[in-house]
C-alpha positions in Angstrom: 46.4 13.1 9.4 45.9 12.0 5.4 42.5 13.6 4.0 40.8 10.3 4.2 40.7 9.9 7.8 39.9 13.8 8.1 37.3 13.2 6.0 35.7 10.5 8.2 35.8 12.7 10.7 34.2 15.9 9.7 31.2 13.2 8.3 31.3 11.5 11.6 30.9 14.8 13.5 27.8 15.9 10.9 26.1 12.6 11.3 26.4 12.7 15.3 25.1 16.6 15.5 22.2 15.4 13.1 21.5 12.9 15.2 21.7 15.3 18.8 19.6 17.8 16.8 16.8 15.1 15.7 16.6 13.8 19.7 16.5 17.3 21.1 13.9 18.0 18.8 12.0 14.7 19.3 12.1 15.1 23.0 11.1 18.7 22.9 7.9 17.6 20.8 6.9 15.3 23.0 7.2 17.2 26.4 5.3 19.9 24.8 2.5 17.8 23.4 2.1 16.0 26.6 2.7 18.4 29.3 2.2 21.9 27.8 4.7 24.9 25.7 5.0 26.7 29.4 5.4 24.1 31.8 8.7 22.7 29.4 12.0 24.7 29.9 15.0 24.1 28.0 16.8 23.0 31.3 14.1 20.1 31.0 14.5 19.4 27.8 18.6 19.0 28.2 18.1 17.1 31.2 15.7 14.6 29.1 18.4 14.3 26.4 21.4 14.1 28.9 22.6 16.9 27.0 24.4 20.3 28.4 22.3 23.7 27.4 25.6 24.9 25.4 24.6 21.9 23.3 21.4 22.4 22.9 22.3 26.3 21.8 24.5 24.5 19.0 21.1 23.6 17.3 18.8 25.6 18.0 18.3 29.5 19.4 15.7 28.9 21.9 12.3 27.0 22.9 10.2 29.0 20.3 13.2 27.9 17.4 11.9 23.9 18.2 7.9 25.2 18.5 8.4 27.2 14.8 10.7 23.8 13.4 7.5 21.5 15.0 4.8 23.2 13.3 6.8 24.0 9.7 7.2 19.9 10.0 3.7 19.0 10.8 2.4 21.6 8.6 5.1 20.4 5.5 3.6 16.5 6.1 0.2 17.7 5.9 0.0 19.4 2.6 2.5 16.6 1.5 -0.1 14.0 1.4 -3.3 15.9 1.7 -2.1 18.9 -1.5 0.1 16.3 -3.3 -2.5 13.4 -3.3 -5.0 16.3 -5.1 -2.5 16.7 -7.8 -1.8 13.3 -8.0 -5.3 12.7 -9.0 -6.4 15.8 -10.5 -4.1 16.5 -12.6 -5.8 17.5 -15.7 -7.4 20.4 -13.2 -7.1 24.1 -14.2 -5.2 25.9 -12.2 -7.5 28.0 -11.2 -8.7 24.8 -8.9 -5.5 23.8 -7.9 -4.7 26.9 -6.1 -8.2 27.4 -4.6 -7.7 22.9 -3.4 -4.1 24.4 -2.0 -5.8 27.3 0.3 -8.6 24.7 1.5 -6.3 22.4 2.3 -4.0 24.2 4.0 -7.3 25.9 5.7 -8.2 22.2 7.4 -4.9 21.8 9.1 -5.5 24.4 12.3 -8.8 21.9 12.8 -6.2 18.6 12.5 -3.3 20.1 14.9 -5.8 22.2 17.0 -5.8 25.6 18.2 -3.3 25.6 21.0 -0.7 24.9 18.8 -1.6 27.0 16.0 -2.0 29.8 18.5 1.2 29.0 20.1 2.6 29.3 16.6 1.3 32.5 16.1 2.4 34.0 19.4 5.8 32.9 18.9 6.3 33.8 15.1 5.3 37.0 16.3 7.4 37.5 19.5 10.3 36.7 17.4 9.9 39.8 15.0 11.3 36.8 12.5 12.3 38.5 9.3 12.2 34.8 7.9 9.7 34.3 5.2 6.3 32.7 6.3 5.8 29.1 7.2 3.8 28.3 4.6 6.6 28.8 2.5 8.4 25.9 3.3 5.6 23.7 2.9 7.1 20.5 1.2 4.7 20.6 -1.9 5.1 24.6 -2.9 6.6 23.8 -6.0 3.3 22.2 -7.0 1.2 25.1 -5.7 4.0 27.7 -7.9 3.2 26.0 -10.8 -0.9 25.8 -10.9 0.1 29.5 -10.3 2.7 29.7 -13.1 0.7 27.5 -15.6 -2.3 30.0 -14.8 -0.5 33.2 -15.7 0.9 31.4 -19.0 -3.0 30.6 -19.8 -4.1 34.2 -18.6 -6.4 33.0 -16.5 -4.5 35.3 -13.4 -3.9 38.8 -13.7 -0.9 39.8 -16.4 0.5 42.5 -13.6 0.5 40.0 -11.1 3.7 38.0 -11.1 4.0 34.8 -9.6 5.6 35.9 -6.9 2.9 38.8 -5.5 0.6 35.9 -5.9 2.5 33.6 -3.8 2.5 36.0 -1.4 -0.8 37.6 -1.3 -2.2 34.0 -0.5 0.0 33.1 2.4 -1.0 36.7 3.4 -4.7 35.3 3.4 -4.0 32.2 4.9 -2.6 33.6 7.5 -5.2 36.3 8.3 -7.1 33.2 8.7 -5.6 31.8 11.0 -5.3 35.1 12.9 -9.0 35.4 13.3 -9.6 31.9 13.7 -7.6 31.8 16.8 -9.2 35.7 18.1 -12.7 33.7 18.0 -11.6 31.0 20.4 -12.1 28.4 17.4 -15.9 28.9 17.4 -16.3 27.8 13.6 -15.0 25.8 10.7 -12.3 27.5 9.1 -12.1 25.6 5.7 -16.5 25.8 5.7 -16.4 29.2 6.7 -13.9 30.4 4.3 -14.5 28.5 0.9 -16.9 31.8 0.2 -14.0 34.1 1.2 -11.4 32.3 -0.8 -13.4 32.0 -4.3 -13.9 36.0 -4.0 -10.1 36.5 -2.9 -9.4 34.2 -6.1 -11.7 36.3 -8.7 -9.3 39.4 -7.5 -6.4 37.1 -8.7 -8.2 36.7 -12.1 
């Protein structure tokens, strides 16, 4: 076989497992959405796809692997346009404000997805003992939210000791105690309203 047509091949093969992994995933999203995370089973979700479960392992580890994928996605969309369109038109902000418009931001989206999935995310993140970095690190737009962080070390308007790094961290750490107590309430309040107060302070301890 001359490298060409080997070639074609192995590209063929990717595009067609892209394509399998994109309809199990599209399938899974909308069983779950329409009929609940406990009453879908993978068996379902193969059966839906005409696939065979040793396919479906190809692409993904289990249920929970397509719930964490779903809400990274949704979550990655969200700050896209709602974090991105801030920059977009503020940029001239300090960046002071730009990370304080990043943690509301990302503060609304448990009220726009609701709490059964956000709780569901939680429960599974944490079954999983994951040692993978947070979710809200793969948000689409984190390079825009490191560098309101970056710029604001250059201008010293963030702690020297602090590198860019610890504060990355310490505010997915806060967002995601958030979230945590949000869900232990039963949703009772307005996250973003109930926080704002909570996230200037946390963001004078930056400073």
């Amino acid at each position: 076989m001359r490298g060409s047509e080997m070639k074609e091949q192995q590209t063929s093969r990717y595009l067609k497992g892209k394509a399998t992994k994109k309809k199990i995933f599209a399938v899974a999203k909308e069983l779950i959405l329409t009929k609940g995370y406990n009453k879908v089973t993978v068996d379902e979700i193969c059966e839906t796809c005409s696939l065979s479960k040793g396919a479906f392992y190809i692409h993904y580890k289990s249920k929970e692997d397509i719930v964490k994928k779903l809400y990274r996605d949704d979550f990655s969309e969200y700050m896209e346009e709602n974090f991105g369109k801030y920059i977009h038109e503020h940029q001239d902000a300090s960046p002071v404000d730009k990370v304080k418009s990043f943690m509301m931001v990302a503060l609304e989206f448990p009220l726009i997805v609701g709490k059964e999935m956000t709780k569901l995310n939680l429960i599974v993140n944490l079954s999983l003992k994951s040692t993978e970095p947070s979710f809200f690190a793969d948000c689409i737009e984190q390079e825009l939210f490191v560098q309101a962080i970056s710029d604001g070390r250059s201008q010293s308007l963030f702690r020297n000791e602090l590198s860019v790094e610890e504060i990355v961290n310490y505010v997915y750490s806060f967002l995601s105690g958030a979230f945590v107590t949000w869900c232990l309430s039963d949703s009772t309040y307005d996250i973003s309203k109930a926080s704002e107060k909570f996230v200037d302070s946390f963001i004078k301890g930056l400073q």
